[in-house]
C-alpha positions as CSV (number, residue, x, y, z in Angstrom):
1,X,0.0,0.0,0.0
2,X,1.1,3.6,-0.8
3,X,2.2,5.8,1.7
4,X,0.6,8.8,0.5
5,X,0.7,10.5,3.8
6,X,4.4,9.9,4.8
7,X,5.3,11.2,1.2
8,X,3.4,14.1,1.7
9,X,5.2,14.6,4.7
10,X,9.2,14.1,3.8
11,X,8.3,16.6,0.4
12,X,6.9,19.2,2.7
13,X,10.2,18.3,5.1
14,X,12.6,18.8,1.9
15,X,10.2,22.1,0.8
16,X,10.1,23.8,4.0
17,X,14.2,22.8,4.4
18,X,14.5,26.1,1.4
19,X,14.3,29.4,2.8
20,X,12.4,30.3,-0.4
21,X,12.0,34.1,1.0
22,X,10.3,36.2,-1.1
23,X,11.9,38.6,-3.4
24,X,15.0,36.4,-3.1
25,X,16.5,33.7,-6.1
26,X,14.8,30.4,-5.7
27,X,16.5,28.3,-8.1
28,X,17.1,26.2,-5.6
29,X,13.6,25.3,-4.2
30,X,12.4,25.5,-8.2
31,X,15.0,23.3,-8.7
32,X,14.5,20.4,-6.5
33,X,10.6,20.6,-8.1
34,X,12.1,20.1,-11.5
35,X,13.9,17.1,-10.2
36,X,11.8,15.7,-8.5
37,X,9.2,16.1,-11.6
38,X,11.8,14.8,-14.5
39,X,12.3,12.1,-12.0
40,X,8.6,10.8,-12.3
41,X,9.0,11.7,-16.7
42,X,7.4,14.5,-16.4
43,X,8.7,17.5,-18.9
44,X,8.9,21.1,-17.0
45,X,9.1,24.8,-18.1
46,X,11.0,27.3,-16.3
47,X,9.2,30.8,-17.0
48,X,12.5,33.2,-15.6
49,X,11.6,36.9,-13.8
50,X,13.9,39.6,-16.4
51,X,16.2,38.6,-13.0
52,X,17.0,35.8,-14.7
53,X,17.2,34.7,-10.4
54,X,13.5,34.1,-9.6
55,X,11.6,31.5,-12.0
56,X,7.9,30.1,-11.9
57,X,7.6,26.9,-12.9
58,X,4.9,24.9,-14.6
59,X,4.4,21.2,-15.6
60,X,1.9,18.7,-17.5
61,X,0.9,15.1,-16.9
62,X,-2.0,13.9,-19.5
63,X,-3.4,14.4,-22.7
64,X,-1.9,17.7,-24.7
65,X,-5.7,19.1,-24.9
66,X,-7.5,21.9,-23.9
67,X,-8.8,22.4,-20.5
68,X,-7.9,20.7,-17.8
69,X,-7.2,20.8,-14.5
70,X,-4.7,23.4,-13.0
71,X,-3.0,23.1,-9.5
72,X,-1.4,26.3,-8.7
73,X,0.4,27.5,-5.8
74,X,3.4,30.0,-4.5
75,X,7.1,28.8,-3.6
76,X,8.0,31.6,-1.5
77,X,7.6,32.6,2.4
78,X,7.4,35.8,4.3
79,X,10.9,35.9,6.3
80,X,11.0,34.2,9.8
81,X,11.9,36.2,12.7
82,X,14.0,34.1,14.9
83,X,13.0,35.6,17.8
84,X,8.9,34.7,17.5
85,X,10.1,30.6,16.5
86,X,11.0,28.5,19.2
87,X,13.1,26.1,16.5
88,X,14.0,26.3,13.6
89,X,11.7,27.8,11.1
90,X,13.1,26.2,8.4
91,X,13.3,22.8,10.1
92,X,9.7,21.0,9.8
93,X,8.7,19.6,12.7
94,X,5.9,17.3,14.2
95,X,4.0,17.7,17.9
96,X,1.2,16.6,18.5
97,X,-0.1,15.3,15.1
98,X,0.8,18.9,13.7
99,X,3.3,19.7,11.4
100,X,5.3,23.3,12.0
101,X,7.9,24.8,9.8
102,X,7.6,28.2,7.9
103,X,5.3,27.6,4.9
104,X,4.0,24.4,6.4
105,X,0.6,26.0,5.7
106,X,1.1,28.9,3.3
107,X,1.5,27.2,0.9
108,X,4.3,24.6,0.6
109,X,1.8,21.9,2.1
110,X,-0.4,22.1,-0.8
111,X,3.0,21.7,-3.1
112,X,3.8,19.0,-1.2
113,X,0.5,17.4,-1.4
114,X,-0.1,18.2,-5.2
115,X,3.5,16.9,-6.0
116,X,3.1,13.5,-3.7
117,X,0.1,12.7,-6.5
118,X,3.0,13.0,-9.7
119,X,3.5,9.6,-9.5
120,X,-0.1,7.9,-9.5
121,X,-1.2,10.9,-12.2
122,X,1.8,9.5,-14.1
123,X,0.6,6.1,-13.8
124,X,-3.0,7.1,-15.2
125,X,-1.8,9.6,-17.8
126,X,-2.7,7.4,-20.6
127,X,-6.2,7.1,-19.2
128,X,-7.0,10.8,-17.9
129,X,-9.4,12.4,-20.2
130,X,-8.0,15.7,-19.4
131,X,-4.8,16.8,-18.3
132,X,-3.4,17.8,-15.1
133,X,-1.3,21.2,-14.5
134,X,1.2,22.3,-12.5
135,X,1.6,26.5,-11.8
136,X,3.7,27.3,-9.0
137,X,4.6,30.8,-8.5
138,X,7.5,33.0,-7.1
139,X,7.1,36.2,-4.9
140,X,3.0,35.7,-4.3
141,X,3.5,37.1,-0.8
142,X,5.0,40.7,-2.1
143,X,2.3,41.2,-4.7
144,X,2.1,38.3,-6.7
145,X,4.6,38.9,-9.5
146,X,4.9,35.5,-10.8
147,X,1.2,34.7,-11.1
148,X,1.4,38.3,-13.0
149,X,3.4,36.6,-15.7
150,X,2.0,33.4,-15.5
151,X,-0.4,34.0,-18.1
152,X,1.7,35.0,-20.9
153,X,3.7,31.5,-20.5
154,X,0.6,29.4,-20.5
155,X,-0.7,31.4,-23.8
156,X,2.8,30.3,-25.3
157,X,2.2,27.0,-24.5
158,X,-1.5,26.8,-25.9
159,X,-2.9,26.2,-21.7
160,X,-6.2,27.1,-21.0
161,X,-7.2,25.5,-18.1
162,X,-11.4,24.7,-17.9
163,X,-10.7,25.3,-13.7
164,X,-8.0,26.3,-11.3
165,X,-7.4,25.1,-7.9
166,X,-5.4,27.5,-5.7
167,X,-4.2,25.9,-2.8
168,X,-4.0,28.6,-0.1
169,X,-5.3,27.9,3.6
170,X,-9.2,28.4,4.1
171,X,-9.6,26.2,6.8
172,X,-10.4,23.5,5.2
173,X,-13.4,24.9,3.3
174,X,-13.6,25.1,-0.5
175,X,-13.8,29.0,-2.1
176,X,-15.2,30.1,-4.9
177,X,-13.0,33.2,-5.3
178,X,-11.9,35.9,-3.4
179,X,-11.9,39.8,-3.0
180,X,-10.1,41.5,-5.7
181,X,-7.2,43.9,-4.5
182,X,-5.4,47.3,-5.3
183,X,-2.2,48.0,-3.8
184,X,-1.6,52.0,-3.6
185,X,1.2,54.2,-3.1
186,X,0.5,57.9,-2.5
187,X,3.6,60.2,-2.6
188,X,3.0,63.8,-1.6
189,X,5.3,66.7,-2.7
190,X,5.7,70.4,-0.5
191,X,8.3,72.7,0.4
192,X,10.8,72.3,3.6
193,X,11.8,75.2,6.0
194,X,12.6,75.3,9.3
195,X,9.9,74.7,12.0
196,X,10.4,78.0,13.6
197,X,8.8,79.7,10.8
198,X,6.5,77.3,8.6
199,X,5.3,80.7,6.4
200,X,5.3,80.2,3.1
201,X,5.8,76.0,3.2
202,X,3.9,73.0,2.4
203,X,4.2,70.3,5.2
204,X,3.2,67.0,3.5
205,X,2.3,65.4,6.9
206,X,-0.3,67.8,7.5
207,X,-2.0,66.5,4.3
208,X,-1.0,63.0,4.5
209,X,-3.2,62.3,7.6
210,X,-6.4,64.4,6.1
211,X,-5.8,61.6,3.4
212,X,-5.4,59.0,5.7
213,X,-8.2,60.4,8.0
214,X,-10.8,60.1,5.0
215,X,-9.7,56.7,3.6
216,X,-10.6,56.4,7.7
217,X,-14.2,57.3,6.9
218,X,-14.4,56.0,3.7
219,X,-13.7,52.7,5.6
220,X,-15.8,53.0,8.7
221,X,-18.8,53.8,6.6
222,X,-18.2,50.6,4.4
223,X,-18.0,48.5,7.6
224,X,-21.6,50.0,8.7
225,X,-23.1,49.0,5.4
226,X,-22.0,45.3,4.9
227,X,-23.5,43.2,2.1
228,X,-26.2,40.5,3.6
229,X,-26.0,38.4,-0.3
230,X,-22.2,38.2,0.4
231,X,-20.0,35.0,0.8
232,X,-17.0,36.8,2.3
233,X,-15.8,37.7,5.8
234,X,-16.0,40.4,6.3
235,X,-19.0,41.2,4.1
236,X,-17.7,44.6,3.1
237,X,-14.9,46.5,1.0
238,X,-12.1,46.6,3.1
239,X,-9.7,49.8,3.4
240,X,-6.3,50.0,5.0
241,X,-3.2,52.5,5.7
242,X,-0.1,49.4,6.3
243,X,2.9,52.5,5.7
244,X,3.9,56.0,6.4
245,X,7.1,57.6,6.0
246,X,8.2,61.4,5.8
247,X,10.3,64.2,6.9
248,X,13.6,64.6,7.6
249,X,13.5,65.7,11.6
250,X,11.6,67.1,14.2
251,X,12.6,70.9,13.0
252,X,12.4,70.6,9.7
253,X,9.3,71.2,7.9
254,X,8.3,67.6,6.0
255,X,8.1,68.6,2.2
256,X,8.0,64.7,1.1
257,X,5.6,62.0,2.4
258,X,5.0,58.7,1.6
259,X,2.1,56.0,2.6
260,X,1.0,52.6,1.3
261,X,-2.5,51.9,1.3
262,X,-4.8,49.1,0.0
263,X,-8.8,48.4,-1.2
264,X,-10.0,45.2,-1.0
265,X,-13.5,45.3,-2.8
266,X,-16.3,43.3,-3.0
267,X,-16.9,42.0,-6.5
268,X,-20.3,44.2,-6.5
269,X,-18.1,47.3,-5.7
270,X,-16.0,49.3,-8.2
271,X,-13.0,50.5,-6.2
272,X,-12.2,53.3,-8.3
273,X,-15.7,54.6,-7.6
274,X,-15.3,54.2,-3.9
């Protein structure tokens, strides 16, 4: 009998073994996938960020149709302070029935599951009546720029996919989608001088919290109107300030400011009208 659940278990061990941070190369995590893959006859594309240092990677086992299934998921990991893990993060290891290790979760478990299935899909591929995909992604967690580029490789390749199945954690519950999302950067321009006479200057951190005290409002009033029809949690277009910076010192009057700020909408809202 097959072990499916101790193989699931040494690739998520060899997976979480990469410190696959984002925004870093990961030729070696994409690597040992491509191994592993050729290993089981499967043929893999490497699809390179202009880098040439970050890569996505994508795989086929089945007929060379149309449709199909796709399995996609991200290789990389938001960085592990060493101070908030009790081992090492980039160790897995088992207590209790549970399995720890940064990414364990988000997401390499579902590479590890998707890729522990290679060999019996390999084993069927002359019988499947549609093909099975592989999509994993570099750099989801910093604003998805593989999945950004993804596209273009799978037009090269004549993929479309009939359905994708994104492996991220939802408890255990199937989604249907999620909200949509706009990352923004608002940069605001005055004039310095020194704080003993502000006459005549523009201090950008004056206007950078009016800014950030109606996307305040703007959000508040969202949060008292939340869609009843609505399968997400919460049931409203989110709005968030994550980043400020500005100035140069206490005297100095800020003429530069800088904030990061994000809308997550509900498919029924239009962000840009909000």
């Amino acid at each position: 009998m097959i072990d499916r659940l101790g193989a699931v278990e040494a690739l998520l061990a060899d997976l979480v073994g990469f410190a696959s941070i984002s925004g870093q190369p990961n030729d070696d995590i994409v690597g040992y996938i491509k191994t592993y893959l050729e290993g089981h006859g499967v043929s893999v594309h490497l699809d390179p960020h202009e880098d040439g240092k970050r890569f996505n990677l994508f795989a086929s086992i089945g007929p060379e149709i149309e449709g199909g299934i796709l399995l996609s998921g991200h290789l990389d990991v938001v960085p592990a302070n060493p101070a908030g893990w009790s081992r090492d993060p980039f160790v897995l290891h088992k207590q209790d029935g549970r399995l720890y290790g940064r990414g364990a979760v988000d997401m390499k478990g579902f590479l590890a599951l998707a890729l522990a299935m290679v060999p019996d899909f390999q084993a069927a591929a002359s019988d499947l009546a549609i093909p099975v995909h592989f999509a994993f992604t570099f750099d989801e967690e910093v604003g998805s720029f593989g999945a950004a580029q993804m596209p273009a490789l799978l037009s090269r390749l004549g993929v479309r996919p009939a359905i994708a199945v994104i492996g991220e954690p939802t408890g255990m519950k199937p989604f249907v989608g999620h909200k949509g999302g706009l990352e923004m950067i608002a940069e605001l321009r005055g004039t310095a001088g020194h704080a003993s006479d502000p006459r005549g200057t523009v201090n950008t951190l004056y206007y950078a919290a009016r800014l950030i005290s109606h996307l305040e409002e703007k959000a508040r009033y969202l949060a008292a109107h939340p869609r009843h029809d609505t399968p997400f949690s919460p049931p409203y277009t989110t709005i968030s300030v994550g980043r400020i910076d500005g100035g140069e010192a206490r005297n100095i009057i800020a003429d530069h400011c800088r904030f990061l700020w994000e809308i997550r909408p509900l498919p029924e809202d239009d962000p840009y009208e909000i």
